[in-house]
N, C-alpha and C positions, 0 to 999 in steps of 0.2 A: 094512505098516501097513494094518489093517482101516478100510475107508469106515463110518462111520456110517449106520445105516440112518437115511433120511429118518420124521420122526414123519410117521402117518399124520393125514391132513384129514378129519377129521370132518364129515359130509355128511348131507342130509337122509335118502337111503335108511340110514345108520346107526342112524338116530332112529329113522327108523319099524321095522327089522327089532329093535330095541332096546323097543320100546314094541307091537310085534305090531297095530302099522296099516299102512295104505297110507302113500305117499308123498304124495297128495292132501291126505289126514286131516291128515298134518304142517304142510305149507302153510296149510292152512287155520286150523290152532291156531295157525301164528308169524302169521296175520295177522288175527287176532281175533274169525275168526268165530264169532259167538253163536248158532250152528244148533248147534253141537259138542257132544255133551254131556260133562256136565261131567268123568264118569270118566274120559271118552277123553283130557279137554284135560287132566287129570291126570297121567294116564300119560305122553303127550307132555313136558309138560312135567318130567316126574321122568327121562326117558329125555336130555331136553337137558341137563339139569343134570349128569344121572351121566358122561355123554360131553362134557359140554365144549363144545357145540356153540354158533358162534358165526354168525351171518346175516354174509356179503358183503352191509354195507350200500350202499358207492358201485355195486356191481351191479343191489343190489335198487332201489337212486335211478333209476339208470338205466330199467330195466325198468320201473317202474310211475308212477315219478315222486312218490314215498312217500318220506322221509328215515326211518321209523319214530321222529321226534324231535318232542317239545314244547317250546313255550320256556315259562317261566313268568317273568313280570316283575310283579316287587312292591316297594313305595318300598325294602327293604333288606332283608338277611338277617341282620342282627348281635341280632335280639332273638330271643325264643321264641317268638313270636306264631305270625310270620311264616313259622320254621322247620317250626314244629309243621306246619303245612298242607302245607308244601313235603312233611316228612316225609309224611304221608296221602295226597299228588298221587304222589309217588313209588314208595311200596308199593304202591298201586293200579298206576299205570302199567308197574312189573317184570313184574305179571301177564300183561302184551301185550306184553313186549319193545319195550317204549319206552325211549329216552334221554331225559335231560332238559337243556337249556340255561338257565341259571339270567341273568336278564340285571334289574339295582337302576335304579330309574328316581329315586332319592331324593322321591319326589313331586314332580317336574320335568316339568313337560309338554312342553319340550322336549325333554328326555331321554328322557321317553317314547318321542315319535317317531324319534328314534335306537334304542332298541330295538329299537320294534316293526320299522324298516328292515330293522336286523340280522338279525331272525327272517327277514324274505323275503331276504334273500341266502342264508343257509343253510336254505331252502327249508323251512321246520317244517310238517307237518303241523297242526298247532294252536298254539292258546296260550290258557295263563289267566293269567290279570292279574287284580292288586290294583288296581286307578286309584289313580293319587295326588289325584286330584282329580275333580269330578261332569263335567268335560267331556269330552267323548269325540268329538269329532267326529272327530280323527285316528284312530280305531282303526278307517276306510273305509281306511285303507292299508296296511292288513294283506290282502291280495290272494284274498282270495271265501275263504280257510281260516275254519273252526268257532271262535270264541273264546266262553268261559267267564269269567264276574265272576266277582270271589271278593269277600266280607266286605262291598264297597259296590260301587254303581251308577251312570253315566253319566248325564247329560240327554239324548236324540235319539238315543242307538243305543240300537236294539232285539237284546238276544241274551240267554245263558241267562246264569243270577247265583245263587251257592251261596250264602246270606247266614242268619246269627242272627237270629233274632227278636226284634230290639234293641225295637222297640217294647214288646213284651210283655217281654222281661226287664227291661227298665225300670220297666214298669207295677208287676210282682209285686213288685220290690225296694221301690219308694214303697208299695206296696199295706201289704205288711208292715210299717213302719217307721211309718202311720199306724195301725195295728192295734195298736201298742206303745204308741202315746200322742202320735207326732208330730205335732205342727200346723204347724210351722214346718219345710220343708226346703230347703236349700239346694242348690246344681244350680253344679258348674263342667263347663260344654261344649267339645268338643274345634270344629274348624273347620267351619261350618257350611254350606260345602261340597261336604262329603262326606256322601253319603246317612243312611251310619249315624249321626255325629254328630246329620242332622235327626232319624233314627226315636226317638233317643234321649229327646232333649228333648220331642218329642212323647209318646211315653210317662211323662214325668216330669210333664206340662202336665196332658196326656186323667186321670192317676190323680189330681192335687190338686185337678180338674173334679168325678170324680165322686165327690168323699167331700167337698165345698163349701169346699173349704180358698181362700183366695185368692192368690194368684200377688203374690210381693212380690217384683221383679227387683233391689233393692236387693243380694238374696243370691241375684241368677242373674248369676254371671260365664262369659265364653267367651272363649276362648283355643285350646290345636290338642294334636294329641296325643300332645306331647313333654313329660319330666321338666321341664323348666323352667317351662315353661308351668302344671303343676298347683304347682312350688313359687309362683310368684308369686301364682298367682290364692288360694288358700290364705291366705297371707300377705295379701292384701288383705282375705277374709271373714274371718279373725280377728279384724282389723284395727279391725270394728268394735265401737261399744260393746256391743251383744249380739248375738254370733256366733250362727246354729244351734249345736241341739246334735244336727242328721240333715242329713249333706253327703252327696248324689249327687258322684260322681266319674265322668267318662266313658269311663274308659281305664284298661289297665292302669299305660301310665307318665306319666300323669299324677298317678294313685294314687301313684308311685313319690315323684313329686316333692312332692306335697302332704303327704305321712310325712316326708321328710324335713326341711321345714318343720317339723312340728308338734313334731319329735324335736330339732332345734337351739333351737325358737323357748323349751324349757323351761315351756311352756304347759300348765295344768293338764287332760288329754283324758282324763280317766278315765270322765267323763260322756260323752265324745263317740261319736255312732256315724255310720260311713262305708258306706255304699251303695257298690258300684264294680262297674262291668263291667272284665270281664275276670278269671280267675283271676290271684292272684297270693301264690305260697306262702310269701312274708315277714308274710302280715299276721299268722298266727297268733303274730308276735314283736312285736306292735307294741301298744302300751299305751291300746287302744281296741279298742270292738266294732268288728265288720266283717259286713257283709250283702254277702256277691262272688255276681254275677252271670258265672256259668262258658260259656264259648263250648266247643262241640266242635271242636275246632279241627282235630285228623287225621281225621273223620269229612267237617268240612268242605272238606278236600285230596282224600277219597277218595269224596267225593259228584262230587266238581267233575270229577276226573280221567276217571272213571267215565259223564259227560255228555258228556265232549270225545270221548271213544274213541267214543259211541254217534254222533253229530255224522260223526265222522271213517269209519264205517262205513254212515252215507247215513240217517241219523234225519233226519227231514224238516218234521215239526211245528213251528208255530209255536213260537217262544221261551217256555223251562219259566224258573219263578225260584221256586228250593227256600230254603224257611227251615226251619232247623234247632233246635227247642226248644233253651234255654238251663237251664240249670242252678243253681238257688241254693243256696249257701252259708250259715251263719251260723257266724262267727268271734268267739266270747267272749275 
């Protein structure tokens, strides 16, 4: 009976005689040095891909005390929002041989802190986080590692924050919507919170300020920014005897839940037009204008991820906080 040859283990000198560099150069591209240029880290990495090459990570743990792992904690993963980003943190991060630990805080602040726990027992190199909410004093117990905001912002910790330019895309959405002819517009806010919900409102207040329209809270309701939430508040600005006919919505599913309101309630909305942050690819079916206010959303996973690797390789400047232009829509 013939032994099976053992499969050969693919090794860093494989890589590199595979790719016609030193064994230096390899090390250096698996650990993210931005000295590399870019051909080389090409080649590199098209030589690990073709061999199958895999890093001894509890080795590599050992030796430098690096997991090459990020956690990323955000209230949930079950919508697109959320994913899309995760998606952008992801494909950026494959570029450096990162793993990713995906850990849902439901917007639970003490759940947060159980996450962020979690990350320091499996020792993460970083983390970016969604906050579920503007407090942040717990994320001092994430142990001296690099963290990265995404989408909103903390009270009292200072670090870097990938965020939309909620105030401005707010602004242009109201901007336009009075350039049509709107004098009256109505505003449902998500929880006031959370950063962006305030940038939001602010941008919808700072544009009916400077075109002298005046602020009638009559038809400013707030609420959070879940489907239920925008079905009820909806249902209440209908509700009255003269609804707007120009509703800001602050979310995507909020948006979600105020259409379906509007689609049960049998309510004449041919007249009506919907302002919304957030893309969302049902409106083009929904029997009303729509003004969507678009987030990058994989641009903004692979900005964030992109900051945490620089962080994690010893960038040292005070805290950056990138806003990312938003994108308008108009849905007939």
């Amino acid at each position: 009976m013939k032994m099976k040859k053992k499969s050969h283990t693919v090794t860093v000198k494989d890589v590199a005689r595979n790719a016609g560099v030193s064994t230096a150069t390899v090390s250096r591209v698996l650990n993210g040095d931005p000295k590399v240029k870019k051909d080389t880290a090409d080649l590199v990495r098209e030589a690990i891909e073709e061999l199958g090459y895999r890093m001894n990570q509890v080795a590599r743990s050992l030796k430098t005390n690096e997991t090459h792992s990020i956690g990323i904690i955000a209230p949930e993963f079950s919508n697109d929002f959320f994913m899309n980003i995760v998606t952008g943190v992801e494909k950026e991060l494959k570029k450096h041989g990162y793993s990713v630990i995906l850990c849902s805080s439901s917007e639970n602040t003490g759940k947060e802190k159980e996450q962020i726990q979690l990350l320091n027992d499996k020792n993460v190199d970083g983390a970016i986080i969604i906050p579920g909410s503007s407090l942040g004093s717990h994320f001092s117990l994430f142990r001296e590692k690099p963290i990265v905001l995404v989408d909103r912002m903390v009270d009292g910790f200072e670090t870097d924050a990938v965020l939309s330019d909620n105030f401005k895309g707010t602004y242009d959405a109201v901007q336009y919507s009075v350039n049509k002819g709107a004098v009256r517009i109505g505003f449902l806010g998500g929880n006031m919170n959370l950063t962006s919900a305030k940038e939001r409102y602010e941008g919808y207040l700072t544009a009916l300020k400077d075109n002298n329209l005046s602020v009638d809270e009559s038809i400013i309701l707030f609420g959070d920014y879940h489907s239920q939430s925008g079905y009820v508040l909806m249902k209440t600005l209908m509700g009255q005897t003269v609804p707007p006919e120009h509703i800001f919505i602050s979310n995507y599913f909020m948006h979600l839940g105020a259409a379906r309101y509007l689609l049960e309630s049998g309510n004449d909305v041919k007249g009506l037009h919907i302002l919304s942050f957030d893309d969302l690819p049902l409106a083009a079916f929904f029997p009303y204008s729509s003004i969507i206010v678009a987030q990058p959303m994989e641009e903004i996973g692979q900005k964030a991820a992109d900051l945490l690797i620089k962080r994690i390789q010893g960038l040292k400047e005070k805290p950056r906080i990138i806003r990312l232009p938003t994108i308008m829509k108009i849905v007939d």
